[in-house]
N, C-alpha and C positions, 0 to 999 in steps of 0.2 A: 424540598417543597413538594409538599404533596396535595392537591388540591383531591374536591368532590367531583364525582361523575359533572357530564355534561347534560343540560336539561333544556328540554326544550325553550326555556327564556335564551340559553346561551344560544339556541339555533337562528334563533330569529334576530337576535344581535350580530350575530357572523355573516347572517345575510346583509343587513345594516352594512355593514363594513365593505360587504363585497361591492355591493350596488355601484356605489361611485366608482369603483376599480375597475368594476367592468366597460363601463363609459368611459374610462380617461384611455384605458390600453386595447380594448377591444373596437371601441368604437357603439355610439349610440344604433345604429342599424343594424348592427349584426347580433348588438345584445339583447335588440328586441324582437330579433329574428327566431335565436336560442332559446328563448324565452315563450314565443309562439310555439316554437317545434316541440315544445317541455308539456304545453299546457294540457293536450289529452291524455298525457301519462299522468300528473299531476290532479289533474280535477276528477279523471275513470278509472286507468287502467291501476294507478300505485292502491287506490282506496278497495278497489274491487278483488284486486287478487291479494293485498294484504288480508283482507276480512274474509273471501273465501279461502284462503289456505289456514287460516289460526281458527279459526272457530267453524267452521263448518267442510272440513276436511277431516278424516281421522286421522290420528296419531300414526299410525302406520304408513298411512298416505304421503304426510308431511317429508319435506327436507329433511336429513340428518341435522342442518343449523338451526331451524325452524322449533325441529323437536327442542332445544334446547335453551332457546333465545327466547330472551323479554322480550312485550311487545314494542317497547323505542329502538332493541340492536336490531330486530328484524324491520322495522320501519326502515331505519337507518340506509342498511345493507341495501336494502329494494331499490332504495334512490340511489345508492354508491354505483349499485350493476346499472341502472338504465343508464348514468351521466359516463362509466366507464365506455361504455358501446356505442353514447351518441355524442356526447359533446364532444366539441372541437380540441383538439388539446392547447391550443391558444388560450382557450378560456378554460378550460384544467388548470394551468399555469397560474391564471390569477385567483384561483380558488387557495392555493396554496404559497404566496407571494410572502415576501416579509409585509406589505403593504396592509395588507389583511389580519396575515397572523402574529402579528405584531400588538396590533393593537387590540383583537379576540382574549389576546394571554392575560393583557392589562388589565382589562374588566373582569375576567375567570380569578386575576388576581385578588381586584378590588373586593368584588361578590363573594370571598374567601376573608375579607379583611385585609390582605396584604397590600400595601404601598408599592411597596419593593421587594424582590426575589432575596430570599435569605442566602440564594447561591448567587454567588457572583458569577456572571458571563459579559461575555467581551466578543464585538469583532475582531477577525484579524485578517492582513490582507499582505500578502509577500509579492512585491514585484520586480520587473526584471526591465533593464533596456533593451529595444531591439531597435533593429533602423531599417530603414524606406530604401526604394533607390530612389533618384531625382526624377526615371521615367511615372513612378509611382503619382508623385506629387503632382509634376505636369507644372504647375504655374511659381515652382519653388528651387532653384538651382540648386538648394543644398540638401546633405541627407539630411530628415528627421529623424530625433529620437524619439519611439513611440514606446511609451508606457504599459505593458502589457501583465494582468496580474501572474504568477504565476503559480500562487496557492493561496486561496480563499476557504475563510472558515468562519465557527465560531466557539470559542473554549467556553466550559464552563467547570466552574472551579469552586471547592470548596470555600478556600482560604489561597486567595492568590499570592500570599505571604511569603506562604510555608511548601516545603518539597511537595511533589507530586508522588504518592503512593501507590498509582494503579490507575492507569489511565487507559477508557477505550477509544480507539480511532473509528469512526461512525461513518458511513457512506448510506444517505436516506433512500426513497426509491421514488415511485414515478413514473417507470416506463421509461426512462432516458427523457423525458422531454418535460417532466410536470414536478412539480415537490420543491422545497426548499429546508435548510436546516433552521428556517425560523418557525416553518410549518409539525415542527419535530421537539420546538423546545420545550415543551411540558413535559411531554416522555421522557427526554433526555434530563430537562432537571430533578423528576421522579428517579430516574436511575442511579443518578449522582445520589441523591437522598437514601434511595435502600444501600446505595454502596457504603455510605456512612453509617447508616442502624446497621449492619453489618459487620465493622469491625477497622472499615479501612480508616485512618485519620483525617487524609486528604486524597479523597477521590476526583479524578477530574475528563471529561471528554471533551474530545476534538471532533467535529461534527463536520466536514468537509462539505465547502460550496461551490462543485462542478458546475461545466459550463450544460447547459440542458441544450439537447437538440431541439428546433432543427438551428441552431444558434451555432452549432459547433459538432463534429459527430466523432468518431474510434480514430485515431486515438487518442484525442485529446484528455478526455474526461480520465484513461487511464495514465497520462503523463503527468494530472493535476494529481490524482492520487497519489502517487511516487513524491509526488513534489510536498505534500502533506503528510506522510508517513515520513521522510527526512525529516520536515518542521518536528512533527512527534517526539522524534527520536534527540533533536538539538534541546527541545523542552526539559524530557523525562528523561534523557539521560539511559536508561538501561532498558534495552528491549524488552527484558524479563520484566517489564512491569505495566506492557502494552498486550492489550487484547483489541487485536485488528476487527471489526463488526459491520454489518450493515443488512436492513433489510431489500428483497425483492432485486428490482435493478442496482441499487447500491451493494448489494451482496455478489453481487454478478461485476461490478466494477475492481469488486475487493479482492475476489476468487481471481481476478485476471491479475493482480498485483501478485499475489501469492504467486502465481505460474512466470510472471513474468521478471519476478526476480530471482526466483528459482533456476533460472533455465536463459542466461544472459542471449545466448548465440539467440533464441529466438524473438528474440528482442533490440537488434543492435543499436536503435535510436533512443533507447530509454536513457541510456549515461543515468543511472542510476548509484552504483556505489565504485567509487572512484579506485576499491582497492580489488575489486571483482569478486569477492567473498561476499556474496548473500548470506550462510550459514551464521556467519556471527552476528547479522542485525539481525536476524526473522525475530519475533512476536513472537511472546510466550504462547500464546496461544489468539484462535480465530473462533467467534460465533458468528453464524449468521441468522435469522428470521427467513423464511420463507424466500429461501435465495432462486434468483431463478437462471437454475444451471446453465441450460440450454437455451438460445434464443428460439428457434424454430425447430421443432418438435413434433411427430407425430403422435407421440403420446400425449402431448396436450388437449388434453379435451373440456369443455365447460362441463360444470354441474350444477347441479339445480340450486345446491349452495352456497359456493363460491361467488363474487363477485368482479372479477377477471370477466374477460370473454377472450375466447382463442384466436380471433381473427383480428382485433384491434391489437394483440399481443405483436404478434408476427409485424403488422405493419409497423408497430414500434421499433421491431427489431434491425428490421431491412434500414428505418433511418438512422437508427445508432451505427450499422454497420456501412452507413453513407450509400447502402444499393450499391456498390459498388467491390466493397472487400467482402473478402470470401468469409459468412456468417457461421461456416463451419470453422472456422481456425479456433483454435483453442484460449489463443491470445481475447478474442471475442467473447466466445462461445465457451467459456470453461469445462461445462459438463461432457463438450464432446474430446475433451482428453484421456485418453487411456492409454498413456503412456505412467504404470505406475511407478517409475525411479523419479519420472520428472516432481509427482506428485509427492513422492517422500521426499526431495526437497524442498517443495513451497509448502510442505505441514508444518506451522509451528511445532516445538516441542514440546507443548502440553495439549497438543491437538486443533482437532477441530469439530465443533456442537455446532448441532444445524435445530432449529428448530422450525416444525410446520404442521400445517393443519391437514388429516386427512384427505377434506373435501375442496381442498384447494387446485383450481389449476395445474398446479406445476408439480402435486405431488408426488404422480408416478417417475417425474426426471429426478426427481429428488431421493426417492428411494432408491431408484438407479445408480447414484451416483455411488453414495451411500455404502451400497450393497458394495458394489468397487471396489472401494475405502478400503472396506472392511474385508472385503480379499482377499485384495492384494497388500494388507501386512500396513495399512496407511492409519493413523492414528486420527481415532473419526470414530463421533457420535451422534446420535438423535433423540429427538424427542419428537413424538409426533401426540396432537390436540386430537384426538378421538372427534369426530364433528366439526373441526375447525377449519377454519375459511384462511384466507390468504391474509400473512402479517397481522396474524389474530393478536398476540402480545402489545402490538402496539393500539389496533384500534378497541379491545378491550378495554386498555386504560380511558378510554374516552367515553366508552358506553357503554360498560355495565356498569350497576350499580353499585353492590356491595364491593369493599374494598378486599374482599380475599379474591376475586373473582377479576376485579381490575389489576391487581396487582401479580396475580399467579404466573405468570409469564413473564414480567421482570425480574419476577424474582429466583426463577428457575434459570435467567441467563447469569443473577448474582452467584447463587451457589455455584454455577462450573466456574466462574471469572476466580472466586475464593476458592475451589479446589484446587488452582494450577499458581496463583499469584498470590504468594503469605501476604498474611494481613500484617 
């Protein structure tokens, strides 16, 4: 399913949809507090320095993204970076809810013609019993059994029929604390799609639904991972035919999986594979998008392009890491390992593709890492977007226009997915 760019009727729709979400979960006072705080960026500041920077700035002057971008992705971006730096991530949260993007997909569908997804997708939801004590309950003598999930997701699948040929494990981003895999399904059932114009029969992703901070923090989010990477492997069957992925803080969840099954001793609480042999499940191979290595980083810096900001980043980071564990561990903090054996064992064997944008954020930890990689002897590649901004592949597909242009970045993760896993 490949739908058209987004157009400003879909923006005004998606606001539609948010409006009441923001009132049910935020609450009416705060939403029209947000909303006040918005309004002289909104009404001066977004109008004034959009039209001063495109038309009466030179080319030379301009952003690296600016030079490049139509005026809706540059519109777009303007408003991603102010809500990135000032809104609350409570209200982040519901920008990106299944409550919203649930039903955004359904109209994007409708306004395309479609009733219903030509790809089938499904929730799924794996739970576990655990128990209380009696001190717990207080007014209850006995233990409870309480219901707790233990991997949440959503598959989508060609032909839920038939074997799975090539399946990627998905971790979205967010910051730890914002995003959903329903906020993701359009990309992901586009991905599914080229994976099929492609060659594969039945292509299919598992898009993983972590708990988001401050709900839950390290190490939960990477114990649900492990818990969904097993699901994967009971599904598909053959590691060789899983491409581990995610972008931004989900790439950063995934990189911790990789290390931390690689490297049990550092991990004692995962009880991850029962026979202590990592080397025979690993994934044929890992991509990620604009993963972000490092939580807190000096080389972090904003740019005039990017839509990141360096200091709302960090605070993200300290809550994933609960303020409390050390945000340097590796287990966390992926990029600050340099231990390269550790790392030739959490590399799949057909590698690992990173792809990122020049003027992103995170790129110089990214190149860093990279460069590492590539050292010390670790099987590892890149792609970097000349001009490109943070998880460009994904928010392209939303907002550019022509379809080479929306599409160039998925389709650059399909080529490495078909160089390591026969069609």
């Amino acid at each position: 399913m490949i739908l058209g760019p987004v157009s400003y009727l879909d923006c005004i729709v998606f606001c539609v949809f948010l409006a009441p979400q923001l009132l049910i979960h935020v609450g009416p006072i705060e939403t029209l507090a947000v909303v006040l705080r918005c309004l002289p960026f909104l009404v001066y500041k977004l109008p004034a320095s959009f039209i001063h920077e495109r038309y009466y700035t030179s080319r030379s002057q301009q952003s690296p993204f600016v030079q490049k971008a139509a005026p809706f992705e540059d519109f777009v971006v303007r408003c991603v970076r102010y809500a990135f730096a000032n809104i609350p991530p409570k209200v982040g949260r519901v920008f990106f809810s299944r409550q919203v993007a649930l039903p955004f997909l359904r109209f994007r569908m409708l306004r395309h013609g479609l009733v219903r997804s030509p790809i089938h997708w499904h929730e799924y939801e794996d739970v576990r019993a655990t128990f209380t004590s009696p001190e717990l309950t207080k007014s209850l003598p006995l233990m409870l059994t309480v219901i707790q999930p233990r991997c949440r997701g959503v598959w989508l699948i060609k032909d839920p029929t038939r074997p799975v040929d090539v399946c990627v494990y998905y971790a979205h981003g967010g910051g730890f604390s914002m995003g959903s895999p329903y906020f993701y399904l359009e990309f992901l059932l586009t991905w599914v799609a080229l994976l099929a114009q492609s060659g594969y029969r039945n292509p299919a992703i598992f898009a993983l639904q972590y708990t988001l901070v401050p709900d839950d923090s390290f190490p939960t989010q990477l114990h649900q991972a492990i818990a969904g990477y097993q699901h994967v492997l009971s599904m598909v069957r053959d590691p060789a035919r899983v491409c581990v992925s995610g972008d931004s803080a989900g790439a950063t969840i995934m990189l911790s999986l990789l290390l931390s099954r690689a490297n049990m001793k550092h991990d004692a609480n995962s009880q991850l594979n029962e026979t202590g042999d990592w080397r025979q499940e690993r994934p044929r191979m890992a991509a990620f998008i604009s993963p972000w290595t490092t939580l807190i980083s000096p080389k972090h810096r904003n740019t005039p392009s990017d839509y990141l900001d360096e200091e709302r980043l960090h605070e993200f980071a300290l809550d994933y890491a609960n303020r409390k564990a050390e945000p340097d561990d590796p287990r966390i903090s992926p990029g600050n390992c340099r231990d390269a054996q550790w790392w030739e064992r959490a590399c799949p064997s057909g590698g690992i593709y990173v792809a990122y944008g020049t003027e992103e954020v995170f790129a110089p930890e990214i190149e860093d890492l990279v460069s590492f990689w590539e050292t010390h002897g670790v099987n590892a590649s890149s792609q970097a977007e000349e001009a490109g901004i943070h998880a460009w592949p994904v928010a392209s597909l939303f907002l550019c226009t022509s379809a080479t242009n929306r599409q160039k970045g998925l389709k650059a993760l399909v080529e490495q997915i078909k160089e390591n896993i026969r069609v």
